[in-house]
C-alpha positions in Angstrom: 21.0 1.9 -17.9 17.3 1.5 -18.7 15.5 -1.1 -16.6 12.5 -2.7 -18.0 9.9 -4.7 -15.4 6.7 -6.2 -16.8 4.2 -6.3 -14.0 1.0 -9.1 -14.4 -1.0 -8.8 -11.4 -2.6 -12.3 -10.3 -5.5 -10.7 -8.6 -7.7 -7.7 -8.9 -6.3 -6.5 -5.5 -2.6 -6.8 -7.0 -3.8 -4.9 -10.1 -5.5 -1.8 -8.1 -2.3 -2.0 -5.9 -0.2 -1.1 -9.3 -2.2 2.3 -9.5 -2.6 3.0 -5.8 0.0 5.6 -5.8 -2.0 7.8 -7.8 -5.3 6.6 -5.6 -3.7 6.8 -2.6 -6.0 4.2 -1.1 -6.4 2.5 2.2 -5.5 -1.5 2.4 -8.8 -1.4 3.2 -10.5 0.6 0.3 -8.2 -1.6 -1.7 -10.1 -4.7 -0.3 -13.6 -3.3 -0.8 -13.1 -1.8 -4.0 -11.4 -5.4 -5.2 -14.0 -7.6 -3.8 -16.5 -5.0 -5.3 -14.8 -5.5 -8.8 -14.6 -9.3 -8.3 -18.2 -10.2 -7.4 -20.4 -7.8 -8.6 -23.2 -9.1 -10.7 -24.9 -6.2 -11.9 -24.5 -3.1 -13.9 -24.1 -1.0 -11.0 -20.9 -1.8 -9.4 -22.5 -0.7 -5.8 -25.9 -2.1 -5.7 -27.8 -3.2 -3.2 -27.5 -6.7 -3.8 -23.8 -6.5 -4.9 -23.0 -4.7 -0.8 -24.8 -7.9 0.7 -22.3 -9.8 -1.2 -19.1 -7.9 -0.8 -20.4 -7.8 2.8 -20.8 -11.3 3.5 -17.4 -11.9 2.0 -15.9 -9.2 4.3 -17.4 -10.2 7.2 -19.3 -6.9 7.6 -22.3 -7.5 9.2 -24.9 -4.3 8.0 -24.1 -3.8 4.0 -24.9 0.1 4.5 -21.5 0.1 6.0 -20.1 -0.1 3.0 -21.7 3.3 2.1 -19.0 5.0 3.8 -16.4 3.4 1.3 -18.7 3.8 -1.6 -18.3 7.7 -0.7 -14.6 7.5 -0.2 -13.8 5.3 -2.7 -16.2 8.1 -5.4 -14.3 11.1 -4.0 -11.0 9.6 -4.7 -12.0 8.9 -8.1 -11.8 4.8 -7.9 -15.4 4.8 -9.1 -17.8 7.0 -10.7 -21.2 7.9 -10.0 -23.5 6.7 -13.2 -26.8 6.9 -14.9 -26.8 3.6 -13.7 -25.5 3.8 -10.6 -21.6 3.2 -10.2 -18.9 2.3 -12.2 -14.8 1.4 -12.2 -13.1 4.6 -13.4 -11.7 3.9 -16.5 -8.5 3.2 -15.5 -9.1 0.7 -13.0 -10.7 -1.7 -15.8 -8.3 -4.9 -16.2 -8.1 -6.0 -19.9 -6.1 -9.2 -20.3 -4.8 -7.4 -23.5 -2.7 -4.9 -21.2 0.5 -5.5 -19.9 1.8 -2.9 -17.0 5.4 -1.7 -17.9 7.5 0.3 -15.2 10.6 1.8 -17.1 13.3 3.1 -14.9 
């Protein structure tokens, strides 16, 4: 018997939680990277100005904190380093147009 389940994530921290098992991220990283997706306002995913933000919202009070997830979050491949600065891997982009499918 073939199962078929349609997965839409509501939120950006549902949607990194569908590929976490190849991430293997920390509910944490999760939370940073998400809030790092969600509010980010410039090309560079990890700016200056885009840490004071996902700071504020985390309740972190020195943004260079985050620099210790920026790192983890690079080496596990979440995010790549740029011209620009950094970036969402590739698979990590949400796209409306795609619909997860788990077939079991």
């Amino acid at each position: 018997m073939t199962r078929r389940i349609k997965i839409k994530p509501a939120t950006t921290y549902q949607f990194l939680q569908v590929f976490n098992g190849i991430l293997e991220l920390t509910d944490k990283e999760l939370e940073v990277l998400s809030t790092f997706i969600d509010n980010s306002t410039t090309i560079n995913l990890c700016s200056p100005e885009n840490k004071k933000i996902v700071a504020k919202k985390l309740s972190i009070d020195n943004p260079n904190t985050l620099n210790i997830y920026v790192k983890r979050l690079k080496d596990k491949g979440a995010i790549l380093k740029t011209k620009d600065g950094y970036s969402v891997a590739k698979l990590l982009e949400r796209n409306p147009q795609v619909i997860i499918e788990i077939n079991s």
